[in-house]
N, C-alpha and C positions, 0 to 999 in steps of 0.2 A: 240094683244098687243105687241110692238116693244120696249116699251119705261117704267120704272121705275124707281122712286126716292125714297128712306130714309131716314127718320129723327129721332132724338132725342128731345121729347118735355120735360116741366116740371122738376120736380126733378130728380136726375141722381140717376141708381142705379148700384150694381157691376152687370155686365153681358151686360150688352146692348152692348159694343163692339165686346160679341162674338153673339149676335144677328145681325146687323151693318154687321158682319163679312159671318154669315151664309146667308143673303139675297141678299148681292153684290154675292156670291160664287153660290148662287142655280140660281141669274137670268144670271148669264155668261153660265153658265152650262146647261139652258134653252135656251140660244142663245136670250137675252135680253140684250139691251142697260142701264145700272142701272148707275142713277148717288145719289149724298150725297148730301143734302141740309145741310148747317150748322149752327147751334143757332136755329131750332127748325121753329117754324112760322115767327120770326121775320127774320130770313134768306131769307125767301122763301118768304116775301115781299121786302127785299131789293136784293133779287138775288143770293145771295151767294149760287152758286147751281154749283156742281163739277162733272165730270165724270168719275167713281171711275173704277178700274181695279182690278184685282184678288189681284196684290201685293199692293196695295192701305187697303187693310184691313192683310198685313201681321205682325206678329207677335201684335197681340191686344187682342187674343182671353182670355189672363191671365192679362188684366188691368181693371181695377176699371174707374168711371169716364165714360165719352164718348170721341170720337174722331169725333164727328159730334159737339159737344159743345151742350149746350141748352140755351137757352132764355126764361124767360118771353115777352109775345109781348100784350102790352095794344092795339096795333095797327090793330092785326089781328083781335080783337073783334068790329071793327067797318065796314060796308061795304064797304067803299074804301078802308082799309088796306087788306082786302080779293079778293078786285078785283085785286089790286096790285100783287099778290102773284098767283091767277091764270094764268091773263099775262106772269106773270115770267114762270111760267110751260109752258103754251100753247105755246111759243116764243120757247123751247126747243123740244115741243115735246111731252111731258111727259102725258102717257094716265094712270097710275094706281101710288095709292101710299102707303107705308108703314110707317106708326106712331107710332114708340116706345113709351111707354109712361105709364098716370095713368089716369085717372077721365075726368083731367083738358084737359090732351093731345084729347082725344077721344069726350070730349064734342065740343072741337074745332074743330074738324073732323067731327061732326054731322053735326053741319053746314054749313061747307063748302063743305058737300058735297050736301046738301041740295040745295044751290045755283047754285055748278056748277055740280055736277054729276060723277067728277072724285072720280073711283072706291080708295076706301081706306080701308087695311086690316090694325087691330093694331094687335100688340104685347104686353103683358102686362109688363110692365116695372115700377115697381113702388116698393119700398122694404116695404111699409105697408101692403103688401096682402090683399089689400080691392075691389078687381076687382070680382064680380062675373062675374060665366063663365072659370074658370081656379082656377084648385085646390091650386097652389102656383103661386106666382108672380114673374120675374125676379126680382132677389137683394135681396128678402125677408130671404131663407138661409144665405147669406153671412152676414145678418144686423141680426140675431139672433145669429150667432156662434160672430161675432166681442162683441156683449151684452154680451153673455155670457161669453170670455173668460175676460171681467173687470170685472163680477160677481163674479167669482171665485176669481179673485185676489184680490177684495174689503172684498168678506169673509175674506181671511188670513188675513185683518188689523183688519175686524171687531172681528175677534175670538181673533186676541190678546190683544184689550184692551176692550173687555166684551162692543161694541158698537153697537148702532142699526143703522143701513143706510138705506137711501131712496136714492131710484136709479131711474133716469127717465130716460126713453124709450122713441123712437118714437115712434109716434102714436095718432094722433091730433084726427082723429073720430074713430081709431079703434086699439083693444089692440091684434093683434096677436103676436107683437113680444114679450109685455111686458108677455106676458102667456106663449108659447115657450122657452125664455128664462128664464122665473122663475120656470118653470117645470128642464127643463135642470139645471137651477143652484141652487134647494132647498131653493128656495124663502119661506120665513115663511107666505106672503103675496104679492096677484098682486090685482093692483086694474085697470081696466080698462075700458073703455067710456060706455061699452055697458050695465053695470050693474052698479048700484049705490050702491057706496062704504058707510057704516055704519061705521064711524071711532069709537063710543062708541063698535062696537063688537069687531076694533081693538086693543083698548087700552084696556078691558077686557082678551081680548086674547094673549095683550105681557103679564100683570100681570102675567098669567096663565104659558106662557113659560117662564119666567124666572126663574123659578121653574126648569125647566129640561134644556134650554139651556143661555147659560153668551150671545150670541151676537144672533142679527136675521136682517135678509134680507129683504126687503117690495120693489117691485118693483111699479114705477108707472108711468104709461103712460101718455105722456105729454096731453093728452087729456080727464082726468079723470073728475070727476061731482065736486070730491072735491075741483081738483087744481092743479097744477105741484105738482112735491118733493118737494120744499121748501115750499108752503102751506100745504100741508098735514102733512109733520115733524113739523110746528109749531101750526098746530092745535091737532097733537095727543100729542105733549110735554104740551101743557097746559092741557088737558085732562089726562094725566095721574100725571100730576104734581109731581116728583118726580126727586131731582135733582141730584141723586144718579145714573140717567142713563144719558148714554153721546149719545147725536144723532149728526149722521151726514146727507150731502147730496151730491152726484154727480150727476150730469147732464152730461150724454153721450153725447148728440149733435148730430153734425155730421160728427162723426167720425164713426157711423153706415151705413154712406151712401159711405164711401172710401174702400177701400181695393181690394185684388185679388179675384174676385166671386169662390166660392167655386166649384166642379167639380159638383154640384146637378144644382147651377147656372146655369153652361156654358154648361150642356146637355140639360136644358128646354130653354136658347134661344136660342141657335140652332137646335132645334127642330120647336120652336114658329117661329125663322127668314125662314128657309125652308120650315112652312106649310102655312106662311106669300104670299111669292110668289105662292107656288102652287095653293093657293086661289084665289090669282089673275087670273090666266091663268086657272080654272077652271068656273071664272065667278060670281066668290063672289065679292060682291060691297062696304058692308058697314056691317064687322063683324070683329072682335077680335078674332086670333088664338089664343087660348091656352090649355092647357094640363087639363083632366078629369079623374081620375081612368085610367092615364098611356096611353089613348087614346087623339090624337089633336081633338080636338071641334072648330066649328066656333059658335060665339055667336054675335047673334045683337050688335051693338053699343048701342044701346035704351034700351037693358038689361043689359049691361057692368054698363052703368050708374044709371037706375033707381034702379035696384034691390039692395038690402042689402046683403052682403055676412056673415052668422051670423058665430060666432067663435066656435069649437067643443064643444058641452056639455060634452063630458068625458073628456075632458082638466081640465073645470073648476072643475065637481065631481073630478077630480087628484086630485088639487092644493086643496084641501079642507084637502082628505085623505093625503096626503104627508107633508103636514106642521107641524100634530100634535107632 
């Protein structure tokens, strides 16, 4: 293998630049040709495909965001938009590839590699930590600490005018950030996809605290059984009916998905981008580096996808014990 490309698929999270950064770096340093495809699939069907140098990934290792861009590509899901896109490689050169990414990015690497066979190693790039096969995901720390630190700040308004907030987190099919960051920021309650939330326990249970505390926290993940924040705050205010408490609602956004990847970040994707290539050049075809109890694992794509990654049980027995 002489030849390597990179890309950034899907949702951006903080860290993929120093991932980006550690795979142009390991396959120079292998004596490989590495180039950058940019916007993802939809690049690498219209060609936007670069050939990257050492100072081509300098100073990026501390940015949020990507520097390859991503793309949605409705195009690559059809087989001419993927035959398109092989050409483009083959016309270069390009015999292996690496797939920053989450679910979406790696399902679209299934197939194409299905059809044409070029070796393709991912990277777990995704900040809802839903990848099994790797104990955290790039961007996942960076979108937990960014949550927490408006948790905290949200508390100081909630404490001072005796209010309850509902705060919604990412996390469309899974609540790891909304439990991380409700652990870390003294959430009175998290409610997230994987368990079905019981708002009569909750609106029992503010009665109960308001007894010992004037404000409380409820975090909830935009992918709960209930509803976003703002469903859930107007189905527990009727339920508790009582207009003596004052609620509110933020919606983080994504503003969890921006910022500087934290240094937990920018050592698991340069670890993930460097075991990315080695996988390569050892003859891995069609697997997902990422990190297991501090050791790289390579994990099928077919398990990245189909398997469920469930959320700790001591988390949730925490968030039980620590709200009282």
């Amino acid at each position: 293998m002489k030849k390597i490309a990179v890309f950034t698929s899907g949702g951006d999270s903080p860290g993929m630049n120093a991932c980006v950064r550690a795979v142009v770096r390991t396959a120079i340093f292998k004596e490989l040709e590495v180039y950058g495809i940019y916007r993802g699939y939809e690049g690498m069907i219209d060609g936007e495909i670069k050939r990257l140098q050492s100072h081509s990934v300098s100073n990026i290792v501390q940015r949020g965001g990507t520097v390859l861009k991503s793309a949605r590509s409705m195009e690559f899901k059809t087989p001419e938009g993927r035959k398109k896109a092989y050409d483009n490689l083959t016309a270069l050169g390009i015999e292996g590839l690496v797939a920053i990414g989450g679910d979406g990015t790696f399902t679209g690497a299934k197939v194409f590699f299905e059809e044409y066979g070029i070796p393709t190693i991912g990277c777990p790039g995704t900040i809802d930590n839903d990848l099994y096969g790797t104990d955290y995901t790039i961007g996942f720390d960076t979108a937990v600490n960014t949550a927490l630190e408006a948790i905290d700040k949200i508390r100081d308004t909630a404490a001072a005018h005796d209010r309850i907030f509902f705060i919604e987190v990412m996390g469309r099919d899974a609540g790891f950030i909304a439990v991380e960051s409700g652990i870390g920021g003294g959430a009175e309650f998290v409610m997230v996809p994987e368990s079905k939330t019981d708002l009569d326990h909750v609106v029992k249970s503010l009665k109960n605290l308001r007894k010992s505390k004037s404000s409380s926290i409820i975090v909830v993940a935009e992918g709960d059984d209930a509803g976003n924040a703002q469903t859930v705050m107007e189905k527990v205010k009727q339920k508790l009916n009582d207009p003596t408490k004052d609620f509110k609602v933020t919606t983080l956004g994504h503003i969890q998905r921006g910022g500087n990847p934290t240094a937990r970040d920018r050592v698991l994707a340069s670890r993930c981008g460097m075991s990315a290539v080695e996988g390569l050049l050892a003859g891995h075809q069609f697997h997902m580096a990422g990190v297991v109890n501090q050791e790289v694992v390579f994990t099928p794509f077919a398990d990245c996808i189909g398997k469920t990654k469930s959320l700790i049980e001591d988390h949730l027995k925490l968030m039980k014990i620590l709200s009282i």
